[in-house]
C-alpha positions as CSV (number, residue, x, y, z in Angstrom):
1,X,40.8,148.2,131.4
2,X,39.8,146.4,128.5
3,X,42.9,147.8,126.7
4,X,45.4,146.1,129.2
5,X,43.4,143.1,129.3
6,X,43.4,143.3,125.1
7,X,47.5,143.9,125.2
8,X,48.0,141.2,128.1
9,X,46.0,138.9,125.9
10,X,47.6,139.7,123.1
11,X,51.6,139.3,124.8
12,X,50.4,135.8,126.2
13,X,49.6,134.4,122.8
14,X,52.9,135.6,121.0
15,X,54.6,134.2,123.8
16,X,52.9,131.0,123.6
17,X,52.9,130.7,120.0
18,X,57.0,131.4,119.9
19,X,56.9,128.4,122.2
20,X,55.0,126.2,119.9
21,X,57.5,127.0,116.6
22,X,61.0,126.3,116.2
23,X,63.9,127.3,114.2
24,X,66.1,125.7,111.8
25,X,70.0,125.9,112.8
26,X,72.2,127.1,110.1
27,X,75.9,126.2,110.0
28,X,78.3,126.3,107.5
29,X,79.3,123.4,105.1
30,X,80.1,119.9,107.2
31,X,83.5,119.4,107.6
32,X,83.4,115.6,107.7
33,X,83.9,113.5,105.2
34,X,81.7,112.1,103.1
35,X,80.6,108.6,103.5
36,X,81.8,108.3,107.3
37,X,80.0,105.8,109.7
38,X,78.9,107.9,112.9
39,X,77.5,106.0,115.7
40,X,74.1,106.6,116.3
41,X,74.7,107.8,119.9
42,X,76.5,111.0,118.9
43,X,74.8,112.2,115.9
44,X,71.7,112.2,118.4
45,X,73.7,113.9,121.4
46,X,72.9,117.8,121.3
47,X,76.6,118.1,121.6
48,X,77.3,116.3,118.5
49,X,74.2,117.1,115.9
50,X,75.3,120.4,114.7
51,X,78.3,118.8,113.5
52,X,76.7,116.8,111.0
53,X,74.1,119.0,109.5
54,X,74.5,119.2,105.4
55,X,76.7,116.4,105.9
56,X,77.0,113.0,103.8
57,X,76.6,110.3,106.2
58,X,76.2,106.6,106.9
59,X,74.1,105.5,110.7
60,X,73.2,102.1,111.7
61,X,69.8,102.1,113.6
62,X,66.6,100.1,114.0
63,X,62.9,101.4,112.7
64,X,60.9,102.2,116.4
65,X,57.4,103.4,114.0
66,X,56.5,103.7,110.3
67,X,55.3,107.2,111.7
68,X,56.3,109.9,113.8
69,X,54.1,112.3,116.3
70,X,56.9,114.1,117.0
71,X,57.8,115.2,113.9
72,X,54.7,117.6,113.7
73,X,56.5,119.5,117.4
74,X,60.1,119.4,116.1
75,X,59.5,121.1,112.8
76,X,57.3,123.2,111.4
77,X,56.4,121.8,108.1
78,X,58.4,118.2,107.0
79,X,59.9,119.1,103.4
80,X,57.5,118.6,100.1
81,X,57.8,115.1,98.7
82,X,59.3,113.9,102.2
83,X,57.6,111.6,105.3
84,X,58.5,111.2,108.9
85,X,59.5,108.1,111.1
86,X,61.4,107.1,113.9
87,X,64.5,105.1,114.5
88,X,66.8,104.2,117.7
89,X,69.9,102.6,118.2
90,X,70.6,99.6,117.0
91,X,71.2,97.6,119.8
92,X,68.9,99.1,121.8
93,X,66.2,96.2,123.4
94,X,63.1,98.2,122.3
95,X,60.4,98.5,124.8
96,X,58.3,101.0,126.1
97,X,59.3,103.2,129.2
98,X,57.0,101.9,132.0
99,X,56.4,105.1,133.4
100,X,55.4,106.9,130.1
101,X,54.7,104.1,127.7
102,X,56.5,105.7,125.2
103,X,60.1,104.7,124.1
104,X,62.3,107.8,122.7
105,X,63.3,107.9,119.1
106,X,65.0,110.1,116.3
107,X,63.1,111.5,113.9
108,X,64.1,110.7,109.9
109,X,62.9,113.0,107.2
110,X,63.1,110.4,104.0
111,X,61.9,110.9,100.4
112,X,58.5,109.7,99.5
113,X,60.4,106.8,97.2
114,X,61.2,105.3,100.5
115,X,58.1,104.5,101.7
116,X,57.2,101.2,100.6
117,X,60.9,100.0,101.9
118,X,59.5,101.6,105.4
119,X,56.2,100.1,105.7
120,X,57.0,96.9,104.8
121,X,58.9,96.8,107.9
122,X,58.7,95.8,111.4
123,X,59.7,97.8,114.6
124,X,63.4,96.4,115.3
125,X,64.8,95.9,111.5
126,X,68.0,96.9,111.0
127,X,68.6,99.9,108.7
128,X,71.2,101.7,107.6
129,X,70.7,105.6,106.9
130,X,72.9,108.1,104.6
131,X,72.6,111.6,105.3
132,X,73.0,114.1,107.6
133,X,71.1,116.2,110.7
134,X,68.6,118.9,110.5
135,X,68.6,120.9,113.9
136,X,65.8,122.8,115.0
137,X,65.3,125.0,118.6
138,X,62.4,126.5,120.1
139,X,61.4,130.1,119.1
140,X,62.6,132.1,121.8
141,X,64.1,129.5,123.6
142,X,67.0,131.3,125.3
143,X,64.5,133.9,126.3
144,X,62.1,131.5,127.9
145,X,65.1,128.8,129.4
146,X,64.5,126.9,126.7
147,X,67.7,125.7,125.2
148,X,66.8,122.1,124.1
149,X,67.1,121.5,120.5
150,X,65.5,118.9,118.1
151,X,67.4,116.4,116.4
152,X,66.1,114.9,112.7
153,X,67.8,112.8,110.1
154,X,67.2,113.5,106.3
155,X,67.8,110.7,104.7
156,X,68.8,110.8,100.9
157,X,69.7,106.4,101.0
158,X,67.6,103.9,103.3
159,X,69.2,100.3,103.1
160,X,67.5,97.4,105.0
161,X,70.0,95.2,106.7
């Protein structure tokens, strides 16, 4: 008995622990050119992301927080030398949902260089991103029904506007 309790035990926490880590998605090299303005709507549409991963660039958005809570879920370890904030769409009235409080945002990976430009801003300034997507899923998603993915932006260029 204390065998198949051990071994139930044991399944239950690989299970839970594939649901906890994700995946990076691999594709091969972006087909779009370089320098292209994408609207902010698509390259944070799962149908879209994958398109621009390893790609060169250029979103309008507004910052949502210097900081992002979501980044530690999404990923499992943010680059070396990098940070993590949010951004929405630009023309997006921010406020917070009223059932949740919390108003949903895209993750951006950005180089350490860029965080005194960051947090000298407000929540609503305009910025303008150049980069591309970094796609992560759930470990074991399809095996659990979890097919969602996680949308980032790595910045390499962060321009007030």
């Amino acid at each position: 008995m204390k065998k198949l309790s051990f071994i139930i035990i044991t399944v239950s926490i690989l299970i839970l622990h594939s649901c906890s880590s994700t995946r990076v998605i691999q594709t091969t090299d972006s087909t779009i050119t370089p320098g292209t303005d994408v609207p902010f709507s698509k390259i944070s549409n799962e149908s879209f992301a994958e398109n621009y991963i390893g790609a060169d660039i250029y979103v309008d958005c507004q910052l949502l927080s210097q900081s992002s809570a979501m980044a530690q879920y999404s990923i499992k370890k943010i680059p070396d030398g990098h940070f993590a904030f949010e951004v929405t769409h630009r023309d997006v009235e921010i406020k917070t949902n009223e059932l949740t409080g919390i108003t949903e945002g895209l993750v951006v990976l950005a180089p350490n260089s860029f965080s005194d430009l960051i947090f000298s801003l407000s929540k609503g300034d305009k910025l303008k991103l150049r980069g591309g997507t970094l796609v992560t899923k759930p470990r074991g998603g399809k095996l659990l029904g979890l097919n969602s993915r996680y949308i980032h932006f790595v910045a390499t260029e962060i321009e007030k506007l």
